[in-house]
C-alpha positions as a printed Julia matrix, in Angstrom:
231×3 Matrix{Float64}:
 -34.48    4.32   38.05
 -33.77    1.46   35.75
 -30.92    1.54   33.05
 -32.54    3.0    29.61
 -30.19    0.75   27.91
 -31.64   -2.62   27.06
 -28.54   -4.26   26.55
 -25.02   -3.13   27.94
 -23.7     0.18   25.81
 -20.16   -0.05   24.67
 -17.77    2.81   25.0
 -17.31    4.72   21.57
 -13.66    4.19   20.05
 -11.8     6.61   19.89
  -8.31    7.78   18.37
  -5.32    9.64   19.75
  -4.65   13.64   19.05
  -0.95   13.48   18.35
   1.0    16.08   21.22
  -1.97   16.24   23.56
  -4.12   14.11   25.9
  -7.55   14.51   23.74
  -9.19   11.55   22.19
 -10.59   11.39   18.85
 -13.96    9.73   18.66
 -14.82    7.42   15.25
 -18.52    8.13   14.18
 -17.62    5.89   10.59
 -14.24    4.6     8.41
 -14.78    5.17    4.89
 -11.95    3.87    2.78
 -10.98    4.4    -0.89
 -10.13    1.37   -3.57
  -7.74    1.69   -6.37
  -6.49    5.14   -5.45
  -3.1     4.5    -7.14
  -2.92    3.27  -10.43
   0.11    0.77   -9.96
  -1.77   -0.65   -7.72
  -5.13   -1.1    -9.81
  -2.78   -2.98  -12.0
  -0.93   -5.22   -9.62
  -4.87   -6.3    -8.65
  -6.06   -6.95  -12.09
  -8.23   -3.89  -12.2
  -9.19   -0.81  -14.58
  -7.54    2.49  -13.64
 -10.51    4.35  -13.32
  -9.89    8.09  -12.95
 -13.54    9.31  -13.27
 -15.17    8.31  -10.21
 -13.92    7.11   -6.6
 -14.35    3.12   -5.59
 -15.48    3.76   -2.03
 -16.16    0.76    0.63
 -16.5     0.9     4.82
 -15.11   -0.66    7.63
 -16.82   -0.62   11.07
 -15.8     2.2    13.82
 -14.55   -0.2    16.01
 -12.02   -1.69   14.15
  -9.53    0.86   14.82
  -6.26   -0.28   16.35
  -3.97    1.8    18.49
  -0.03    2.62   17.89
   1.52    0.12   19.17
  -0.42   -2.86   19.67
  -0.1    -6.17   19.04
  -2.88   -7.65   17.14
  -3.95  -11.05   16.84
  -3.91  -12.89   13.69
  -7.51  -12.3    12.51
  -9.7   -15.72   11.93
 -11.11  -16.47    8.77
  -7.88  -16.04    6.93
  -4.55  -17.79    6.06
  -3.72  -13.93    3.74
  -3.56  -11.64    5.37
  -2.36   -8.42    3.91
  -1.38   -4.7     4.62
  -1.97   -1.91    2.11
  -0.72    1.33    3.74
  -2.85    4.33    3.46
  -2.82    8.63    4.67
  -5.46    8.21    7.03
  -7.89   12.23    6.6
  -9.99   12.51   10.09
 -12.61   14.7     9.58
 -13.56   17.77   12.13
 -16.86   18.74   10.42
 -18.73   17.37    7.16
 -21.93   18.27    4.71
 -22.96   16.82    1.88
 -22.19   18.27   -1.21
 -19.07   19.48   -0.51
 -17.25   21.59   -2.62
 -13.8    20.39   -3.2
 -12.71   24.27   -3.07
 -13.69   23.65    0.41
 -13.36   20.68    1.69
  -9.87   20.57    3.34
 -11.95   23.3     5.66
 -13.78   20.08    6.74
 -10.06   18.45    7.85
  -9.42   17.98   11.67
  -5.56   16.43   10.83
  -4.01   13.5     9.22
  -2.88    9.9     9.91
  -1.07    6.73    8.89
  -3.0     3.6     8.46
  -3.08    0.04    7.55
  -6.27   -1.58    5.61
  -5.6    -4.87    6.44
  -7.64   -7.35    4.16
  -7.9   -11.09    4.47
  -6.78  -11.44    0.62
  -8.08  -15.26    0.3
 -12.19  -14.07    1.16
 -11.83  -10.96   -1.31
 -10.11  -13.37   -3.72
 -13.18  -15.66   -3.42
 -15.38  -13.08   -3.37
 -14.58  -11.7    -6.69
 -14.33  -14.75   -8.39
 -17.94  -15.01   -7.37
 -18.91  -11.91   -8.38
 -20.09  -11.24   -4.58
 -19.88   -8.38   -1.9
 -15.94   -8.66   -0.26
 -17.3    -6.98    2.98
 -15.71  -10.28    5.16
 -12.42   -8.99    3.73
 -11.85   -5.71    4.58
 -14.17   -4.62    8.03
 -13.61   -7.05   10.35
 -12.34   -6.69   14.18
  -8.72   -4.86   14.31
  -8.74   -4.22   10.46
  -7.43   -0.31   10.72
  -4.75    0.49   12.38
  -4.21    3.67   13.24
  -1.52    6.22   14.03
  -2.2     9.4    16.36
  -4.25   11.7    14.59
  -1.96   15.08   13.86
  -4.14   18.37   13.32
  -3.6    20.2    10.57
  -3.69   23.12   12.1
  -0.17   22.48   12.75
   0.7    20.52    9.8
  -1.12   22.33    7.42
  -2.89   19.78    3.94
   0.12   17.94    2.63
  -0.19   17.19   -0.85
   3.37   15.24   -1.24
   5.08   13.02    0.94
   6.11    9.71    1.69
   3.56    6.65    2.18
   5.72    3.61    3.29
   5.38    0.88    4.91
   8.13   -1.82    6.28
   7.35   -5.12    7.3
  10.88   -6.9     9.72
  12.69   -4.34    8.77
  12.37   -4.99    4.83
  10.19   -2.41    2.93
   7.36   -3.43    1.27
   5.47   -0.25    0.06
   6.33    3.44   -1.08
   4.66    5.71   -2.88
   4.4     9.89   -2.83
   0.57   10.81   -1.83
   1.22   13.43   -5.17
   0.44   10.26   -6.7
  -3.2     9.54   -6.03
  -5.86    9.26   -8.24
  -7.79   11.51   -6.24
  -6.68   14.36   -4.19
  -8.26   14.67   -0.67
 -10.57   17.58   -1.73
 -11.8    15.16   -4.54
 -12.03   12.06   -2.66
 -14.56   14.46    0.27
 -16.33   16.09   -2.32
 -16.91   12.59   -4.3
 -17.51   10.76   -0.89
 -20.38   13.84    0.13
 -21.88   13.18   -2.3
 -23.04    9.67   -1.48
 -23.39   10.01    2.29
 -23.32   13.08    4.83
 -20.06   13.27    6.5
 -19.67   14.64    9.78
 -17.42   15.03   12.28
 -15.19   11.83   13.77
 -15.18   10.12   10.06
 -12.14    8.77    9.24
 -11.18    8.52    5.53
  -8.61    5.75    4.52
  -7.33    7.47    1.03
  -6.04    4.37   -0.58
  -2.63    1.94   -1.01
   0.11    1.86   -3.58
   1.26   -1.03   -5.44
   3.33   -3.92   -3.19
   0.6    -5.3    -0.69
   1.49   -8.53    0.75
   1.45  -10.81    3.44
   1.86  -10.33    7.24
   2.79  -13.39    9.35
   2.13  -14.38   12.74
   5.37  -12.5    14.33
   5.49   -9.84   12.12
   6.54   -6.74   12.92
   5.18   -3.99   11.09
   6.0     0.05   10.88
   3.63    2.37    8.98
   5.1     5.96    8.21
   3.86    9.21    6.2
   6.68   11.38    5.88
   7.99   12.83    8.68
   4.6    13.21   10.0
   2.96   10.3    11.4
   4.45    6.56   12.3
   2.4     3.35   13.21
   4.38    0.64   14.66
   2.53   -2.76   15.12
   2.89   -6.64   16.11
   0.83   -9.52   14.65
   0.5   -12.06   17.5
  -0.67  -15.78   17.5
């Protein structure tokens, strides 16, 4: 019997499950602009605390703990903006935010890396900045830690340090948007579902990464990225 598959079929990414050998699998990566208000500034923007700026980046752009990633093409900025990464175990639309940490599998640490030049360009343009934030190895990813273990933290430490100098830190207390907000908001607009992962935003002190660089990604005393930009 021939191959119902016209073309070859890729395998599915997945993510780790922090403490045991099961994978997560990605169904989507939505991803949440100007979540902290410093950082709104630092880019020129409004503070907007009425409604969520929400963009995507393609499944399989997720990169593993400990990797070394190539310089991506297209770019001579490319930048980190550290983010608590929410992977979702079920979804809805609609969600109530009274119950939408129900719809949380666990928690992560993540990079959005952006190639700052095209969403520079972009905006000046008054065009879409898509080729700046989902393109191949742009979210980096810790192992996924349930939160049936960890519980919903709603404080702790966002940092991220680039050759041992620190570049960002923040305290998640100081989103915009809570979690529960940013799932009900985000429900609203699409139907979530199980294997989304949610990139909740940076702080204020993006900047560059280098060819060499050497980059660790922590939330509290919870999750840790560690990762290498190559040639």
């Amino acid at each position: 019997m021939s191959d119902i598959f016209a073309v070859p079929k890729l395998p599915s990414p997945t993510v780790a499950v922090a403490g045991t050998t099961q994978r997560f699998p990605v169904r989507r990566i939505y991803c949440v602009g100007r979540n902290y208000a410093e950082h709104a500034r630092e880019m020129g923007a409004p503070v907007d605390r009425e409604t969520p700026t929400f963009f995507m980046k393609p499944a399989d752009a997720v990169v593993a703990d400990g990797a070394t990633l190539a310089y991506p093409s297209g770019t001579s900025n490319l930048h980190h903006e550290v983010e608590l990464v929410v992977a979702l175990g079920s979804g809805g639309t609609y969600i109530d935010p009274g119950a939408a940490l129900g719809h949380v599998f666990g928690y992560a640490v993540g990079i959005d890396l952006t190639r700052r030049d095209l969403q520079a360009a972009a905006k000046a343009k008054g065009l879409p900045w898509d080729t700046s934030k989902g393109f191949d190895g742009s979210a980096p990813i810790s192992a996924i830690h349930r939160a049936d273990r960890i519980g919903h933290p709603t404080y702790g430490e966002l940092a991220i340090v680039v050759n041992g100098e620190a570049r960002q830190r923040t305290d998640i207390g100081d989103m915009i948007f809570d979690v529960p907000s940013i799932i009900h908001e985000l429900s609203k607009l699409f139907e979530l579902a199980p294997g989304d992962l949610i990139f909740t935003g940076t702080p204020a002190g993006v900047g560059p990464l280098l060819r060499g660089d050497h980059v660790v990604a922590t939330f509290s005393d919870v999750a840790r990225l560690e990762l290498r930009i190559g040639g």
